[in-house]
BAMARFI-969487 format. One line per 5 residues: their letters; for each residue x, y, z of N, C-alpha, C. Coordinates in pm, whole numbers, plus 50000, padded with zeros to 5 digits. Example, Ala and Ser with C-alpha at 12.3 -4.5 7.8 and 13.67 -1.06 7.14 Angstrom:
2
AS	51319:49431:50780:51230:49550:50780:51320:49670:50780; 51285:49775:50708:51367:49894:50714:51290:50003:50787
END
This chain:
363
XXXXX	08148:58958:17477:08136:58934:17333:08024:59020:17274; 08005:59062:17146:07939:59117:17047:07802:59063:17043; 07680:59092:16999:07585:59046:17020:07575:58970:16820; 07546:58848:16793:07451:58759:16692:07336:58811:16638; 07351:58889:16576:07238:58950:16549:07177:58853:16410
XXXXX	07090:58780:16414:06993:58722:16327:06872:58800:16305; 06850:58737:16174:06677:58758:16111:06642:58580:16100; 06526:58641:16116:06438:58503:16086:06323:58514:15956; 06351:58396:15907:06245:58382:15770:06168:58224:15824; 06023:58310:15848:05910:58156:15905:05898:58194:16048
XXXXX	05838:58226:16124:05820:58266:16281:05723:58155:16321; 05731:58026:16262:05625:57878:16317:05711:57809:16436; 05631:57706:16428:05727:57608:16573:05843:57615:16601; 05918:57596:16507:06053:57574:16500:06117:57709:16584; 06086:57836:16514:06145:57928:16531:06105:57956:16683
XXXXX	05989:57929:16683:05918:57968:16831:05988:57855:16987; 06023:57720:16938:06109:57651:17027:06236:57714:17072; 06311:57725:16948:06437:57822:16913:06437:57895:17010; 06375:58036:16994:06365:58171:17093:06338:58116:17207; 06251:58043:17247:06224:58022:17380:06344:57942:17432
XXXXX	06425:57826:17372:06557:57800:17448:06661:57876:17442; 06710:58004:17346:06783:58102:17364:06749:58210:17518; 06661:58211:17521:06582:58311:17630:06590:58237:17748; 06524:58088:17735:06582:57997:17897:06707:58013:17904; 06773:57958:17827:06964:57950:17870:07030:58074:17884
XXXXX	06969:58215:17853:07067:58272:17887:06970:58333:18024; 06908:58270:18131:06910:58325:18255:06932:58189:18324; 07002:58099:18274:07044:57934:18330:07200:57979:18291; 07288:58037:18331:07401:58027:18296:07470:57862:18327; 07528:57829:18251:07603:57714:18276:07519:57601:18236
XXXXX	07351:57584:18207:07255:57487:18197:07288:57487:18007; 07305:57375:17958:07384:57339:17840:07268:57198:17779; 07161:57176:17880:07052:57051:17776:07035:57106:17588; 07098:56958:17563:07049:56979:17371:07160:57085:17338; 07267:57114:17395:07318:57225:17350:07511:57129:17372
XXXXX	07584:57169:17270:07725:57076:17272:07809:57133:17419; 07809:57306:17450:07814:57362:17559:07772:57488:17547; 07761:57529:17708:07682:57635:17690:07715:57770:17631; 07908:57751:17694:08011:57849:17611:08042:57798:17467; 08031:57803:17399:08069:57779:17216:08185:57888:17140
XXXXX	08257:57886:17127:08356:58005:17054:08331:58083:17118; 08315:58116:17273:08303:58260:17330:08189:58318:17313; 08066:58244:17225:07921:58305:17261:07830:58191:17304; 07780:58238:17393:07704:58224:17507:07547:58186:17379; 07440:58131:17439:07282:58130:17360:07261:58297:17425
XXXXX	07253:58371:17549:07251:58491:17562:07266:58592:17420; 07371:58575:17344:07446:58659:17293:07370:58673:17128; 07244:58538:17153:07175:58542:17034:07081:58707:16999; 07063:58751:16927:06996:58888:16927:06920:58911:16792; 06769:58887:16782:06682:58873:16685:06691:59004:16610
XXXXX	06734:59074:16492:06653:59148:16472:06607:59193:16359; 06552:59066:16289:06444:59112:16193:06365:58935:16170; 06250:59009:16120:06162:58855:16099:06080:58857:16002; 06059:58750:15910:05968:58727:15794:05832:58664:15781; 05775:58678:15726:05633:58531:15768:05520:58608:15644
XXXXX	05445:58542:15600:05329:58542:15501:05174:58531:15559; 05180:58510:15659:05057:58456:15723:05018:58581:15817; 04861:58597:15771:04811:58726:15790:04800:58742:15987; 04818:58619:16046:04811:58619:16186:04979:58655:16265; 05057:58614:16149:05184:58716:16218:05211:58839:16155
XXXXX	05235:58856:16027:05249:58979:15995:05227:59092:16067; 05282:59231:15979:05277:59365:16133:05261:59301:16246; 05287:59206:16276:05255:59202:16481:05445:59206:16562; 05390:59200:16645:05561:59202:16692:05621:59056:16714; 05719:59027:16685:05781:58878:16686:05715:58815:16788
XXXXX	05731:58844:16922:05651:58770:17019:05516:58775:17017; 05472:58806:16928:05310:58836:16949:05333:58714:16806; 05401:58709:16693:05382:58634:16610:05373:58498:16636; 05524:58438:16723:05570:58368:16838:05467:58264:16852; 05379:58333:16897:05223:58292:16998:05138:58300:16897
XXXXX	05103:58303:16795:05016:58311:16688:04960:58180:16641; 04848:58136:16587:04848:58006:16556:04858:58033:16367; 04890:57937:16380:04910:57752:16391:04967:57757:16485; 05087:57849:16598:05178:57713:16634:05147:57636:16714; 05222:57562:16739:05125:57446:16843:05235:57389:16966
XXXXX	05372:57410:16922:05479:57342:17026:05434:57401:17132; 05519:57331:17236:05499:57315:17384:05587:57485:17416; 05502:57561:17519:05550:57638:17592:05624:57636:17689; 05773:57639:17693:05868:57605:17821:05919:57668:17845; 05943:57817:17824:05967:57916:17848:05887:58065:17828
XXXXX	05792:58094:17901:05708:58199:17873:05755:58370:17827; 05886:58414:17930:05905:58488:17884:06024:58497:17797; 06015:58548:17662:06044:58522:17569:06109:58676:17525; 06231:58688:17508:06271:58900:17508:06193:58956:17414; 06162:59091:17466:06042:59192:17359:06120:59219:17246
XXXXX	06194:59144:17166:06271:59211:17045:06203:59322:16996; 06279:59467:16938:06202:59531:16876:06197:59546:16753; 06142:59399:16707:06103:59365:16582:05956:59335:16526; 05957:59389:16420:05807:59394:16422:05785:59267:16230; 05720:59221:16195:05750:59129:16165:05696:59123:15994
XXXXX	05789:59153:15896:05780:59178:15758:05707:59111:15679; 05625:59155:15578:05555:59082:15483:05674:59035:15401; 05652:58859:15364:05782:58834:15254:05708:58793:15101; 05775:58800:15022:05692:58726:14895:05610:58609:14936; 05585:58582:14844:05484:58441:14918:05511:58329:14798
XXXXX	05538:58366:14691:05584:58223:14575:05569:58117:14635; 05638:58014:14645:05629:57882:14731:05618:57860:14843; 05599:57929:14876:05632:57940:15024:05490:57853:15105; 05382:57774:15047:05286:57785:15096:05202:57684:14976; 05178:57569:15038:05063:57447:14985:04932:57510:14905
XXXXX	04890:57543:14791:04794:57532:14802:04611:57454:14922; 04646:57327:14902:04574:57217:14935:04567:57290:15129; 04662:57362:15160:04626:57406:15320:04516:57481:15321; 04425:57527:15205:04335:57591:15263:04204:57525:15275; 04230:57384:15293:04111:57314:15291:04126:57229:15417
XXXXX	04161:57308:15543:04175:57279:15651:04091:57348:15737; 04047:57351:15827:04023:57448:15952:04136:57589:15987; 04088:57702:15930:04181:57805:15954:04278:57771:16080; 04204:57765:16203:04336:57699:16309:04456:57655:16318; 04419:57554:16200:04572:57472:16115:04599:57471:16012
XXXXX	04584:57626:15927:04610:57656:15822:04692:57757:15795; 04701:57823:15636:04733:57922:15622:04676:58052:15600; 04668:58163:15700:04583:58263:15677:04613:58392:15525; 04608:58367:15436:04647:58488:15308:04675:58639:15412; 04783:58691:15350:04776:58861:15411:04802:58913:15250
XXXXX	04713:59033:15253:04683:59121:15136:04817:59205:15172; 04898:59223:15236:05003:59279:15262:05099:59314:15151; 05183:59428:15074:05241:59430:15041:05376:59380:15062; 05411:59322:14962:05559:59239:15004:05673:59307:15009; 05753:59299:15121:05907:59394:15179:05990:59378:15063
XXXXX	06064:59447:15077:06213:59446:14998:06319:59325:15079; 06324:59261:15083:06379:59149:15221:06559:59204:15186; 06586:59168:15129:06753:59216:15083:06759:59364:15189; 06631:59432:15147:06689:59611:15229:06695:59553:15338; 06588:59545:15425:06526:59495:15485:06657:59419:15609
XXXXX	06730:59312:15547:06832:59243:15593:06943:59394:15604; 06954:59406:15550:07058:59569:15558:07015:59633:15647; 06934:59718:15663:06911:59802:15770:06892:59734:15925; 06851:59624:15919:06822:59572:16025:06983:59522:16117; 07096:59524:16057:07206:59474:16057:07249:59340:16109
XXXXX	07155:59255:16030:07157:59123:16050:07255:59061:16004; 07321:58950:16069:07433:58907:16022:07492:58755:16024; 07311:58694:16034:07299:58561:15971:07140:58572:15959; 07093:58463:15854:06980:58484:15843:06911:58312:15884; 06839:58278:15928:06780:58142:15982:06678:58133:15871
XXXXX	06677:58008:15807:06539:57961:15697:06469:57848:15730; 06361:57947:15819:06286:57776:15831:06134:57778:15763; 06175:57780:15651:06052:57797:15568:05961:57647:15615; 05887:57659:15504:05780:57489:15486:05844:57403:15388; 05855:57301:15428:05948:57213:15368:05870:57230:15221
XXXXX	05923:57228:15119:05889:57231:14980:05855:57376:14905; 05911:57442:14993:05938:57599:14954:06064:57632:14879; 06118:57587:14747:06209:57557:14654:06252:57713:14615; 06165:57770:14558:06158:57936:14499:06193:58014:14575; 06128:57954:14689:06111:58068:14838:06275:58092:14902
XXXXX	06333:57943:14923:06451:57927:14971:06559:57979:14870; 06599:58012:14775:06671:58037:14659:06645:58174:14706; 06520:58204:14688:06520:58395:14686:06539:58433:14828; 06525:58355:14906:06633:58449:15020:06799:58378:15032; 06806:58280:14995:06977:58301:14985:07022:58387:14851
XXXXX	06982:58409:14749:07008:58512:14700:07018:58682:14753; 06880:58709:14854:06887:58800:14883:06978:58805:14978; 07056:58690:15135:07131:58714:15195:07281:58741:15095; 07313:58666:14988:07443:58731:14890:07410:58860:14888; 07289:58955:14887:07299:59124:14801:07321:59192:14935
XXXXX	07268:59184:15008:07275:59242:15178:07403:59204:15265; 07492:59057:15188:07570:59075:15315:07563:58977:15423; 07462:58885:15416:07442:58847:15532:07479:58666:15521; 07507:58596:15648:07530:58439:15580:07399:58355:15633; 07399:58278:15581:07286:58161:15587:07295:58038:15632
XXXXX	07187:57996:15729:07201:57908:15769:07002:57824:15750; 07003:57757:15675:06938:57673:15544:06884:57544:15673; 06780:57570:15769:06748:57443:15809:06634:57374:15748; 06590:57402:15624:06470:57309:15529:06527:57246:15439; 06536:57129:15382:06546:57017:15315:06500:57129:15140
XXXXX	06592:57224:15090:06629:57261:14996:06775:57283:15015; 06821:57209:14874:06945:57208:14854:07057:57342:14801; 07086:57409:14909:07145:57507:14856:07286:57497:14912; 07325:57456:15054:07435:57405:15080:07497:57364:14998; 07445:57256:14942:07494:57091:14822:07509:57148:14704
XXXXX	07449:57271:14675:07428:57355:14551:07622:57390:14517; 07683:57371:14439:07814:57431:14387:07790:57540:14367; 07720:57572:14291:07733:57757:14277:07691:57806:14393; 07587:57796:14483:07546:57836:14612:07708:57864:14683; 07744:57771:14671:07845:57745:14796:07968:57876:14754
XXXXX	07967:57844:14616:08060:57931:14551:08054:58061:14567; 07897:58099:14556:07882:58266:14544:07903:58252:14694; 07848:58217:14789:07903:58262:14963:08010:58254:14993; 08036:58136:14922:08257:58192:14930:08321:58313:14891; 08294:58324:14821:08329:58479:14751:08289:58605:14765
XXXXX	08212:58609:14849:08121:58689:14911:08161:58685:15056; 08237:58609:15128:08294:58607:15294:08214:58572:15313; 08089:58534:15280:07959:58440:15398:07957:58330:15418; 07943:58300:15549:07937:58140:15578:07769:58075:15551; 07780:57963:15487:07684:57861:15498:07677:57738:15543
XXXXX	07542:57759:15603:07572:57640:15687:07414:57511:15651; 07438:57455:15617:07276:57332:15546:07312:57159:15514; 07215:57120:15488:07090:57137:15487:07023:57036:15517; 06918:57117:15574:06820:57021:15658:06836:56967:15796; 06779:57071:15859:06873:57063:16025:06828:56871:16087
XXXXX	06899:56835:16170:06880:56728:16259:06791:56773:16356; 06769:56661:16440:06725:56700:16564:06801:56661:16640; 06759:56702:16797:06926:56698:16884:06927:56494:16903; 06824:56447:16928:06778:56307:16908:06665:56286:16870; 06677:56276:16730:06536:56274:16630:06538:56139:16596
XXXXX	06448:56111:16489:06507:56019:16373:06594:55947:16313; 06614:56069:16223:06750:56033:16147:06875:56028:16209; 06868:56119:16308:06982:56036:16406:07020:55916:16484; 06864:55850:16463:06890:55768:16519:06903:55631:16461; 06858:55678:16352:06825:55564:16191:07017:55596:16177
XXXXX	07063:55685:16165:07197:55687:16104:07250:55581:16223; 07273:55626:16322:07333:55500:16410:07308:55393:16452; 07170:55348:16423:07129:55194:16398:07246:55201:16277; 07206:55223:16176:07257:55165:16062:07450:55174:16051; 07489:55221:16152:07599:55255:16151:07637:55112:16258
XXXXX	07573:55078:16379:07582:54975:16450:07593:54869:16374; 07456:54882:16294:07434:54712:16224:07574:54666:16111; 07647:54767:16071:07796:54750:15973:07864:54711:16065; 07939:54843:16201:08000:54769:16277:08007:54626:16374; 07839:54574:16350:07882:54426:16446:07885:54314:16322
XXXXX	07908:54397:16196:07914:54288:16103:07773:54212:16063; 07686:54259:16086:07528:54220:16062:07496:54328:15942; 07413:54236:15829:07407:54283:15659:07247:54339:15691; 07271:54478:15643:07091:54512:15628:07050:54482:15514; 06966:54455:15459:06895:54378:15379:06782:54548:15337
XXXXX	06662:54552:15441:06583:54677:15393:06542:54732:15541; 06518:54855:15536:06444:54977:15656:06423:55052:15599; 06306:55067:15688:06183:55201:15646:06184:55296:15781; 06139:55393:15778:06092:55491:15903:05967:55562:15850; 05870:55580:15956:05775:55663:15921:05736:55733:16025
XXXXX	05713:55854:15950:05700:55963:16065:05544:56007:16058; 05506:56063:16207:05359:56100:16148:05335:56209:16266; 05291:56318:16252:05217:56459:16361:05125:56527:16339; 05156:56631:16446:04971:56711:16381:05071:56862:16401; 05153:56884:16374:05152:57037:16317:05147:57099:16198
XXXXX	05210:57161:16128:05173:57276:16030:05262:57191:15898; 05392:57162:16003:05486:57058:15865:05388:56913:15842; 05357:56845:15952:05310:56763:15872:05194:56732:15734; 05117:56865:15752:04970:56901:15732:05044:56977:15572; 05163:57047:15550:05198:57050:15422:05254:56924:15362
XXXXX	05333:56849:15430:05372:56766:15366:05296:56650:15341; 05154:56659:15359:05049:56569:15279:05044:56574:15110; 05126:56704:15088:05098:56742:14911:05223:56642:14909; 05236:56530:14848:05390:56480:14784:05448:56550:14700; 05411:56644:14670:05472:56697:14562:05591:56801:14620
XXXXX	05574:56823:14738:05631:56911:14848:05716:56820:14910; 05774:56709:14862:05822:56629:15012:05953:56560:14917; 05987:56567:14789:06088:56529:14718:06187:56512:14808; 06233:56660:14801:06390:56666:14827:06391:56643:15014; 06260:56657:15040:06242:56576:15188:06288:56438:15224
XXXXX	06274:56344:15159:06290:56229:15128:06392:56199:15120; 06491:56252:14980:06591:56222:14968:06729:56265:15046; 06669:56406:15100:06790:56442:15251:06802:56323:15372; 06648:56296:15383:06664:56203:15508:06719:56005:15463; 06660:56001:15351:06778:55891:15286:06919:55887:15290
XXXXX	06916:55965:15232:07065:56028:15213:07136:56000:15327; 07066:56061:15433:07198:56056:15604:07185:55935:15623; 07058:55786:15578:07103:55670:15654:07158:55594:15537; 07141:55633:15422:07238:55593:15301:07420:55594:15315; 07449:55709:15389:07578:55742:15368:07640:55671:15483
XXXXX	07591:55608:15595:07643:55512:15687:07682:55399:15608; 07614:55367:15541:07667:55219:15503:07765:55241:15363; 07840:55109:15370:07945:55106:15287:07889:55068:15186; 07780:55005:15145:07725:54983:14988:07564:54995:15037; 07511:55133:15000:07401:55168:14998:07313:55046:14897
XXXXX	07215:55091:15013:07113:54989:15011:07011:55008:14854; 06984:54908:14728:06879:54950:14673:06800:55019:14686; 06678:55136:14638:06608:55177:14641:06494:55141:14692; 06443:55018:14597:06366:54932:14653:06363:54902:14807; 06450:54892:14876:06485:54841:15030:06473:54956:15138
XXXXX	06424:55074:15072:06453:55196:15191:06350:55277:15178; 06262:55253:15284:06166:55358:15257:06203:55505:15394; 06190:55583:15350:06168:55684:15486:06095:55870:15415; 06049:55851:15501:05959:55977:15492:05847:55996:15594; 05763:56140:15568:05676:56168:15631:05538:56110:15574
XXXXX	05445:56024:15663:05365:55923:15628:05245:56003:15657; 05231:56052:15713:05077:56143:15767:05044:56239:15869; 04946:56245:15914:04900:56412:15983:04795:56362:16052; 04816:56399:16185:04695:56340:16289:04724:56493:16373; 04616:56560:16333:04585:56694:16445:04586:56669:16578
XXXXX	04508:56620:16660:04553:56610:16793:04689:56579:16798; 04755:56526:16761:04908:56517:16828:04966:56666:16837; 04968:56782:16734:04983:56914:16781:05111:56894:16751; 05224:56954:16796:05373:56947:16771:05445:56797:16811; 05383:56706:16825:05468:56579:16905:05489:56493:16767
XXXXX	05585:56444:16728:05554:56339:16636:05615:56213:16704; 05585:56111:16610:05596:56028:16637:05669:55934:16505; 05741:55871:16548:05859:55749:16481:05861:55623:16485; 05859:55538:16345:05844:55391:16411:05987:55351:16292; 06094:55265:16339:06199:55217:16239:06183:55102:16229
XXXXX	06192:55051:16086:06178:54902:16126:06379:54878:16054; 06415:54728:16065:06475:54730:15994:06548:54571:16004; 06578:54515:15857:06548:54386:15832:06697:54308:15806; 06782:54239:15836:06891:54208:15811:06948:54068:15884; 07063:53988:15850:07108:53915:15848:07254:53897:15964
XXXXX	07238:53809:16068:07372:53830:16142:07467:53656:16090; 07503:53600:16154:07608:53506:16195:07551:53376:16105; 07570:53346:16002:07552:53225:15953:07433:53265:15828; 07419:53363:15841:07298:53429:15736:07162:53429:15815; 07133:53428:15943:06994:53370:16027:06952:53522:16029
XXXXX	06834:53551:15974:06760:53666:16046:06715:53735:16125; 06724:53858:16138:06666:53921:16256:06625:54096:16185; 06536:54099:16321:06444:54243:16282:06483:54348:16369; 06484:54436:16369:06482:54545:16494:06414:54667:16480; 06326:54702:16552:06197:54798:16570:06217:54868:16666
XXXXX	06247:55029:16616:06228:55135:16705:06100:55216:16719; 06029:55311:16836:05960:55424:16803:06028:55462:16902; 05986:55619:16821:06052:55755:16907:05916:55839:16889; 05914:55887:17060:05800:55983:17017:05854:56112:17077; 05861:56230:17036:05924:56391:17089:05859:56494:17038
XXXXX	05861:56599:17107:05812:56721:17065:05889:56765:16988; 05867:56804:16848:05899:56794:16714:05976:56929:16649; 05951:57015:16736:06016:57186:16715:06150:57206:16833; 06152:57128:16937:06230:57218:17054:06298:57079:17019; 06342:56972:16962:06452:56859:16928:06492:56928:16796
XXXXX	06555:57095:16790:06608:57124:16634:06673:57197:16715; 06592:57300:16869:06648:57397:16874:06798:57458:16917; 06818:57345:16972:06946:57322:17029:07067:57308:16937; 07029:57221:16874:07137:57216:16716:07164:57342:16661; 07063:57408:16622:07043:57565:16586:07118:57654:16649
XXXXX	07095:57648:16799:07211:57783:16835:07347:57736:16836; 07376:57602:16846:07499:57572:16798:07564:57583:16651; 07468:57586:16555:07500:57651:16418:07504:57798:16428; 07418:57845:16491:07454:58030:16477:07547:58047:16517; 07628:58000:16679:07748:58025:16684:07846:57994:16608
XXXXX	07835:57870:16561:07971:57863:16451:07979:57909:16353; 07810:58003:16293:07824:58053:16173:07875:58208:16232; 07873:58284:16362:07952:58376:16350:08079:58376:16413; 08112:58289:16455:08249:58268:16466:08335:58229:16336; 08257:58183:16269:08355:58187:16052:08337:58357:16027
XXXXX	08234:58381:16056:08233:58535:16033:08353:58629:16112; 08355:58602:16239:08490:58690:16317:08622:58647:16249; 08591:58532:16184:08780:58509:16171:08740:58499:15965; 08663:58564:15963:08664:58604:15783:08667:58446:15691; 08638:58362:15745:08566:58248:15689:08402:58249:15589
XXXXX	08472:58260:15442:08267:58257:15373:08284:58131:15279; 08170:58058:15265:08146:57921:15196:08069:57825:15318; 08104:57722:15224:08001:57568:15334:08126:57578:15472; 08049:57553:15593:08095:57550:15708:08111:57340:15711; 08150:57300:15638:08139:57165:15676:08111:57064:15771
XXXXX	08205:57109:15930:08210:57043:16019:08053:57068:16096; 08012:57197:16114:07899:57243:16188:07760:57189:16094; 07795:57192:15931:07680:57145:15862:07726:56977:15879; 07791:56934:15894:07789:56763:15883:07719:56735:16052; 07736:56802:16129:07706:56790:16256:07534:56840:16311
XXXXX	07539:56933:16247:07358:56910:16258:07250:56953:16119; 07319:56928:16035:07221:56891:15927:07230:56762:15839; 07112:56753:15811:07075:56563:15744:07138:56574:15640; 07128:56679:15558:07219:56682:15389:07344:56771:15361; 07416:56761:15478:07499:56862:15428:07609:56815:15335
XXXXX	07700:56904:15231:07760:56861:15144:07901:56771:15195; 07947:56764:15326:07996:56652:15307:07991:56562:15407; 07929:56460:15407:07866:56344:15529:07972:56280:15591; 07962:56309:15730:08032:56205:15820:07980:56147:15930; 08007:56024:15964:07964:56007:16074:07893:56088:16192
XXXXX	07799:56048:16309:07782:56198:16420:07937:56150:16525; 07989:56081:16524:08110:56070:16651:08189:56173:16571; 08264:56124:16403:08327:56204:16352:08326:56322:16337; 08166:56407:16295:08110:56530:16272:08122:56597:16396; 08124:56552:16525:08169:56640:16661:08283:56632:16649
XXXXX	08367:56568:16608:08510:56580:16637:08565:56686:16517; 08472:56697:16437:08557:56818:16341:08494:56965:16400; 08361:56939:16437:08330:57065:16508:08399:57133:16604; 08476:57013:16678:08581:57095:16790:08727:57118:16693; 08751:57064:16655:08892:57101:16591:08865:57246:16509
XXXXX	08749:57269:16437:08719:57372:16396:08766:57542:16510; 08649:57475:16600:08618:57568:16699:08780:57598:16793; 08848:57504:16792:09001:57511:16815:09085:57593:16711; 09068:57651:16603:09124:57648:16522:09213:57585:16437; 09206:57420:16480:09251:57302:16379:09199:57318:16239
XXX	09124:57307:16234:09031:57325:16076:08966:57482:16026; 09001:57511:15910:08943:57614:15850:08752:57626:15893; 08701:57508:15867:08605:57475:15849:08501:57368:15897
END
């Protein structure tokens, strides 16, 4: 098979988990952890091939992806050291939203470093590099930021795959201009392979099927990396909120009041470093109206529980690409993202992913 050639926009945890399980699995042939299989439409995680990268922060910039990779902030766990020398060297991008004020009143360590850098042409940039999906893992509440590179993937050519909690998937015109354009999209707001909200969706999916009434649940999340430490600004965490509502909203058959649902990111404890941590509560009624509670925590390393989902979206976003498929990828976005535009179940959302990948479904 052809090599996946991606760009990356954000070279932080996320991206840095990412590369390092593309790089383990393809010298584990047949080893498939966090991954649906290891063969997917005939590409392999091997077949992933970086080559271009974005970032604002004066400690990755000009450096080479793997040198960015390793740069701090990041903080996830190292589980794969060697990591391929892409020969990519790593672009200044605009910086608009992309970036909290309030982070610079941190310890540079766990901040954001300013680069005086002139800002790339990202659209050329995506062109010459012959990228042919682009990955967005900006900082959650990067609104401007996310818009101007799916705009720029429409001028270059390239399709998108939207894992930050901005709505461009859900967007109608978004969806529209990548339809018309042959690009696939795929959003928003990636899952984790067993996060959270996956796991809040299937509580809440249990508690309908045994016939037990939820009443109210909350989740709160709390870490010490770079996302949690922006998402102290609330003002950054809107459409955060309402993606991860949203996926345990759409389980139930009469969504719950407002009042009754809390979930979001609650705080920032530096020593934890990339691990977060999860507590669910959740309050409801079984057999005769008698009460009962049920309390989860989840605690995981917070970047390498996305990465797996991820190369299973790149493959299906270039496999719509080989067979001339552009617009929302539905089955692959209902399957590992929290908001994608159309919600199904996770039993259901694998089962359209394979019919897809069969060629049952367009999409």
């Amino acid at each position: 098979m052809e090599k996946i050639n991606i760009a990356i926009a954000g070279t932080g945890n996320c991206a840095s988990a990412f590369l390092q399980g593309v790089a383990k699995y393809s010298r584990s042939p047949g080893e498939a952890i966090g991954l649906m299989n290891h063969e997917l439409g005939g590409y392999r995680p091997g077949d992933i091939n970086v080559v271009a990268a974005f970032d604002i922060d004066e400690r990755k910039v000009g450096k080479s992806l793997r040198e960015a990779l390793r740069a701090e902030p990041n903080c996830t766990s190292v589980f794969c050291e060697d990591i391929p020398d892409y020969p990519v060297t790593v672009k200044m991008a605009p910086v608009m939203d992309g970036v909290s004020g309030h982070m610079n009143e941190y310890p540079e360590h766990k901040t954001f470093v300013p680069s005086n850098r002139e800002p790339c042409y990202v659209a050329e940039e995506l062109k010459k590099s012959g990228a042919q999906l682009l990955l967005l893992y900006l900082p959650v509440g990067s609104e401007q930021a996310a818009r101007f590179y799916a705009g720029a993937c429409l001028e270059a050519g390239v399709g998108l795959i939207n894992a930050i909690p901005v709505f461009i998937a859900s967007e109608e015109k978004w969806a529209r201009k990548f339809q018309e354009e042959g690009l696939p999209l795929v959003g928003d707001d990636i899952k984790g392979q067993m996060g959270a909200t996956v796991i809040h969706r299937a509580l809440a999916r249990l508690f309908e099927d045994r016939g037990i009434v939820l009443d109210r649940t909350y989740q709160l999340n709390f870490g010490g990396n770079t996302d949690f430490l922006n998402m102290l600004n609330l003002e950054r965490v809107t459409t955060k909120k309402e993606s991860k509502t949203g996926a345990v909203q759409s389980e139930l058959s009469s969504p719950l009041p407002s009042g009754n649902i809390h979930i979001g990111p609650s705080d920032y404890i530096p020593w934890l470093n990339d691990k977060k941590v999860c507590h669910i509560t959740m309050e409801g009624r079984g057999y005769g109206g008698v009460p009962l509670t049920l309390e989860v925590k989840l605690t995981v390393e917070d970047s390498p529980n996305s990465g797996g989902v991820m190369i299973d979206a790149v493959r299906c976003a270039r496999l719509a690409l080989d067979r001339g498929t552009g617009g929302i990828l539905t089955s692959i976005s209902a399957y590992t993202m929290k908001s994608p535009p159309q919600q199904y179940t996770e039993t259901e959302a694998l089962e359209k992913v394979y019919q897809f990948l069969n060629g049952k479904i367009e999409r």
